[in-house]
C-alpha positions in Angstrom: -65.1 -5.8 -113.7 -67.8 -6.5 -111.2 -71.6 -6.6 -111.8 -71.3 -5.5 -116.4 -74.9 -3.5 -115.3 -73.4 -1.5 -112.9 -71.2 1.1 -112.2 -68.2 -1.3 -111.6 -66.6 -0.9 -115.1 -67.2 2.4 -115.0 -65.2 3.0 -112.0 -62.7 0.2 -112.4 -61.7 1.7 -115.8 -62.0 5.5 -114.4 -59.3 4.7 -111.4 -57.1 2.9 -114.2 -57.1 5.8 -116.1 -56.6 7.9 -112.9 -53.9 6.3 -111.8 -52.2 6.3 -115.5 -52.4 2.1 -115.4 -49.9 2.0 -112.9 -50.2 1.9 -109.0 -46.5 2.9 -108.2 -43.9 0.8 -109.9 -46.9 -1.5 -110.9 -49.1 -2.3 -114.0 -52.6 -2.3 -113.0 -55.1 -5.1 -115.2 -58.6 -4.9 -116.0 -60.2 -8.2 -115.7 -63.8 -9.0 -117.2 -65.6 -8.7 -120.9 -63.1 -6.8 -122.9 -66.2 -5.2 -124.6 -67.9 -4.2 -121.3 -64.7 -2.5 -120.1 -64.0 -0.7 -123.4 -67.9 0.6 -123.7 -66.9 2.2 -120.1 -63.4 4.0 -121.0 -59.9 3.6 -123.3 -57.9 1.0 -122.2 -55.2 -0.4 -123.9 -55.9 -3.7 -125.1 -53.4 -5.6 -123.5 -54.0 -4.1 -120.3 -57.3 -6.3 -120.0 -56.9 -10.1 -119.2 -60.6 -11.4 -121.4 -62.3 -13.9 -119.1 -63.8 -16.9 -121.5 -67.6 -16.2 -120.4 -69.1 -13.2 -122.6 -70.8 -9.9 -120.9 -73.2 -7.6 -122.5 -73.9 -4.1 -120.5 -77.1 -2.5 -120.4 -76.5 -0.2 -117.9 -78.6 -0.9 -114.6 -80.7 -3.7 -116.2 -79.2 -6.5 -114.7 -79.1 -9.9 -116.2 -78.4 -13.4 -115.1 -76.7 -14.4 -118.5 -73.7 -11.7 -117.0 -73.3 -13.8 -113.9 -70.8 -16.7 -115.6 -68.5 -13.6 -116.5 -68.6 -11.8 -113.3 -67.1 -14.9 -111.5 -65.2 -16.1 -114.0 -63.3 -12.2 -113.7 -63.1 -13.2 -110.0 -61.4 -16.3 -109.9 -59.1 -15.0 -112.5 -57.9 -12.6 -110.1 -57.5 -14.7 -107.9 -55.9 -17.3 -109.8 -53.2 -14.9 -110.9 -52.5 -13.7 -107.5 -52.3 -16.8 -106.0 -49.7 -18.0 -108.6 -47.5 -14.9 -108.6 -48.4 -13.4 -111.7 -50.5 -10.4 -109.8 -49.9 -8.9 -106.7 -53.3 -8.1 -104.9 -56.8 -7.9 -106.4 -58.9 -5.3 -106.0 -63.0 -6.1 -106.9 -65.5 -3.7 -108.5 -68.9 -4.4 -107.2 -71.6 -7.7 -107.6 -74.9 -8.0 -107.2 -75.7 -10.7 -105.1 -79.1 -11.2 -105.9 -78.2 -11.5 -109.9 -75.7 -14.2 -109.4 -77.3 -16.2 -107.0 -80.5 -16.2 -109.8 -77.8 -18.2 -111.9 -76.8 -20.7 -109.1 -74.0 -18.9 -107.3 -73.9 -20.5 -103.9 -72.3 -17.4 -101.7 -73.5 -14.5 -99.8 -71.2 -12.4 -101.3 -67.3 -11.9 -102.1 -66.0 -12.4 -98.8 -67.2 -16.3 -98.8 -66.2 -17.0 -102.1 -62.8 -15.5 -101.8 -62.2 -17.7 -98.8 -63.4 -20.5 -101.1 -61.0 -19.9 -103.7 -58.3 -19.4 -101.9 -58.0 -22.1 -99.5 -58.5 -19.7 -96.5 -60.6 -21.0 -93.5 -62.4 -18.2 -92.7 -62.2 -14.8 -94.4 -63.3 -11.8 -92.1 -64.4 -7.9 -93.4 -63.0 -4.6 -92.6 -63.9 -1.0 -93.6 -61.6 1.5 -93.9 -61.6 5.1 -94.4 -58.9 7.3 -93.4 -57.8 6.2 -89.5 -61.1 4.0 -88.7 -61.2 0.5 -89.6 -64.1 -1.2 -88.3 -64.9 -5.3 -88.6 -68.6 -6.2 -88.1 -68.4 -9.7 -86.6 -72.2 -10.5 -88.0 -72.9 -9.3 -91.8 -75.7 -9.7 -93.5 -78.3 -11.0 -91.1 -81.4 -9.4 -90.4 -81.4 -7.3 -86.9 -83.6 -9.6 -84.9 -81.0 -12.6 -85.6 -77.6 -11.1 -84.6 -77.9 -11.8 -80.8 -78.2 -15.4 -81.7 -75.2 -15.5 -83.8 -73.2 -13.6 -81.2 -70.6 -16.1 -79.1 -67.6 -15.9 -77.8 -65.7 -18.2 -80.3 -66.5 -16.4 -83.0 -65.4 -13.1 -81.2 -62.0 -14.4 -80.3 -61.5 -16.2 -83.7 -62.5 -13.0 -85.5 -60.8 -10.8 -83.3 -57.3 -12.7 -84.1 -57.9 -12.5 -87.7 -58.0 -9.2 -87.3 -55.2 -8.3 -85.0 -52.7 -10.8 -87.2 -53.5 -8.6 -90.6 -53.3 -4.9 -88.6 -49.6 -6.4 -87.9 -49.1 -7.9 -91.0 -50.7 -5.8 -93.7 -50.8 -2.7 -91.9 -47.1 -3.1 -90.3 -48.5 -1.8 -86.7 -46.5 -3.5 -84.3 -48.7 -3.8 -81.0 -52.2 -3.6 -82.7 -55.0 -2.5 -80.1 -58.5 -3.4 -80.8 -61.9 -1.7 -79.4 -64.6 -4.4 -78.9 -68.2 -2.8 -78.9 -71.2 -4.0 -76.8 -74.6 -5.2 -78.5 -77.0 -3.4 -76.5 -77.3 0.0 -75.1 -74.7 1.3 -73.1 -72.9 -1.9 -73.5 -75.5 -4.2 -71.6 -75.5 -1.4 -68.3 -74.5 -3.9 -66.3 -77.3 -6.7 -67.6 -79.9 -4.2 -67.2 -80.6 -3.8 -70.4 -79.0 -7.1 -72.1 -77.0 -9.9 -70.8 -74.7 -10.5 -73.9 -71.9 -8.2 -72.8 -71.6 -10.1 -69.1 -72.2 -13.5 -70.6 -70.3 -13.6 -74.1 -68.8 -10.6 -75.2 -66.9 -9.7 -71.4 -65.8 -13.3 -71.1 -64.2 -13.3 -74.5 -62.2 -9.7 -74.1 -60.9 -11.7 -70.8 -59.7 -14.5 -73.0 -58.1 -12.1 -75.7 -56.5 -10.4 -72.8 -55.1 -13.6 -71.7 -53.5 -14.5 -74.3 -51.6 -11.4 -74.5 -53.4 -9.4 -77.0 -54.4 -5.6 -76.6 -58.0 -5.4 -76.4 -60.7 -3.0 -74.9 -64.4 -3.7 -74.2 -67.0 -4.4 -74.1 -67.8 -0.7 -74.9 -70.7 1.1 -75.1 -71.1 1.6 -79.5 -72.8 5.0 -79.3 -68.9 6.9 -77.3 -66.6 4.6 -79.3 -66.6 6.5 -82.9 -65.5 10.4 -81.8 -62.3 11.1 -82.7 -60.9 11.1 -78.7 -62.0 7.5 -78.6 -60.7 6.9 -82.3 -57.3 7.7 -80.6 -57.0 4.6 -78.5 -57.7 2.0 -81.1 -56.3 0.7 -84.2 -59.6 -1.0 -85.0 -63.0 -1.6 -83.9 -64.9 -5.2 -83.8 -68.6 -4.3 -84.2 -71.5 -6.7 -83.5 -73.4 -6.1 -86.3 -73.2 -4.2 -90.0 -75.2 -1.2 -89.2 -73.3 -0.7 -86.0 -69.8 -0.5 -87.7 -70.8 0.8 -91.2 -72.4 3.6 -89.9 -69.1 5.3 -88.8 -67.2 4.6 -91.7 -69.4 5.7 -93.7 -70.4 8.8 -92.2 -66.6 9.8 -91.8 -65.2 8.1 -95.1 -68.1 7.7 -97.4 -66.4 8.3 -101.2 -63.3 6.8 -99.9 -64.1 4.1 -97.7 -62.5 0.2 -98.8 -63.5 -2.9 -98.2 -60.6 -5.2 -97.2 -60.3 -9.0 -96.8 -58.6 -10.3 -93.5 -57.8 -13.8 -93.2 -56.9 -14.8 -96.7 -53.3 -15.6 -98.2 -53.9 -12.7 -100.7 -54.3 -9.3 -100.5 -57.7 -8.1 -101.6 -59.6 -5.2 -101.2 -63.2 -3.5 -103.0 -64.5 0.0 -102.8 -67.0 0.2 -99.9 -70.2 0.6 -102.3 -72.9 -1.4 -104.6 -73.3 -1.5 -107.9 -75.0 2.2 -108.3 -78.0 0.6 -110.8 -79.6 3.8 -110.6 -76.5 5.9 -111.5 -75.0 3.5 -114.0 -74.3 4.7 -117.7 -75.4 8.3 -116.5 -71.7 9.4 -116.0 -71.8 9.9 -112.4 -70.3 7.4 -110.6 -67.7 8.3 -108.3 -64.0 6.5 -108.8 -63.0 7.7 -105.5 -63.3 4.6 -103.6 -62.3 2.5 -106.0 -58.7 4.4 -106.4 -58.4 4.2 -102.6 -58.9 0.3 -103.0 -56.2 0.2 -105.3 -54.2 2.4 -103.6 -54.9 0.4 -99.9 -54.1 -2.7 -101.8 -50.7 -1.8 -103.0 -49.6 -0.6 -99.5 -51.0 -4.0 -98.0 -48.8 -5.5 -100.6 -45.4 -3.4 -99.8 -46.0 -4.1 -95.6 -46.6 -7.7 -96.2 -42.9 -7.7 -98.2 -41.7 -6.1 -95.1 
């Protein structure tokens, strides 16, 4: 269901009834406020799994007395999937500020979903068409990302990664393109000494332990589509620096995946559209592709 205030049910319910309720030989489900999701679109009743938590939506006024729903919808997704009775989860968008007004004690879905499901560290990738890009930092502000930048978290992020493009993208011998921070990848120190002192060292290390990895390269030559060509994926340094691409390439289709969890999940790569919600105009696009991503994880991950 995602934030009640936004445009989540809108486009949750507008890619069920796109897709006919199905996604291949599967039944999709709509979890959330029954009421929310039927203000939004038809759905048949028993396609909708009611979480115990009430919603009222009043589109793009949010309110804090929606939050208990919105994760309750969550877990019950997860829940389901975890025991068998669901096959992947796909998430409508939250708003982070809302929830956390009400005492929710994550940055956003990614954290949680590792929380719930056991996983010791979930990891995000974008994709949209051929790109899929993985931003190592998230939601820090600019000036704080070269501190968070080491080479543990590069390697243990960069094998996250290279395990799910094997196993829930079935490519065999998954290549990855590591960017540089600064400027034409550091030129040499000159103009930043991340690239020779963390991010070169850790490519090395990938390398050695057998893995098919390129960097660190300069961010501003890696997104044309030559460059696209030699990579199955590209592990950014911060959120700007692999959004950007995907968005610019893949912006109505582009789908937030998780890596690193034992379920499949997946989200449409956009917010929750305040200013758009209730007016009819929010794009299912992105949502479908979710769904659609989700399943295929699904089907390589059965082999």
């Amino acid at each position: 269901m995602g934030e009640p205030a936004g445009i989540g049910p809108e486009v949750a319910t507008a890619a069920f009834a796109a897709l006919g309720g199905r996604i291949g030989k599967r039944a999709l489900l709509l979890v959330g406020d029954a009421k929310v999701l039927a203000s939004c679109g038809a759905i048949p009743p028993d396609a909708i799994v009611q979480t115990k938590a009430r919603a009222t939506r009043k589109p793009g006024k949010a309110d804090a007395a929606n939050a208990a729903a919105t994760v309750e919808a969550i877990t019950l997704a997860v829940e389901m999937t975890m025991q068998g009775k669901a096959c992947a989860v796909a998430t409508a968008p939250i708003n982070k500020a809302v929830l956390m007004q009400a005492g929710f004690g994550f940055p956003g879905h990614t954290d949680f979903l590792a929380k719930l499901t056991g996983a010791p560290r979930a990891v995000m990738m974008l994709v949209g068409g051929q790109l899929r890009v993985i931003p190592l930092t998230v939601h820090l502000p600019i000036v704080q990302v070269p501190g968070a930048i080491d080479g543990a978290s590069i390697i243990e992020t960069a094998e996250i990664a290279l395990a799910a493009l094997k196993r829930d993208f079935a490519i065999a011998s998954p290549r990855l393109a590591i960017a540089g921070l600064n400027p034409h990848a550091g030129e040499n120190g000159l103009l930043g000494r991340e690239e020779t002192d963390i991010i070169a060292p850790a490519v090395a290390e990938l390398k050695r332990r057998g893995y098919l990895v390129s960097g660190p390269l300069p961010a501003d030559t890696m997104f044309h589509a030559e460059a696209r060509a030699r990579y199955d994926a590209a592990l950014c340094m911060y959120h700007d620096q692999a959004l950007i691409p995907i968005k610019t390439l893949s912006f109505w289709e582009g789908v937030n995946v998780t890596l690193g969890l034992p379920i499949v999940r997946t989200s449409p790569d956009h917010g929750t559209g305040f200013d758009i919600a209730g007016k009819g105009l929010a794009d299912p696009r992105s949502m479908i592709a979710a769904i659609k991503l989700a399943a295929k994880m699904v089907d390589a991950r059965a082999g």
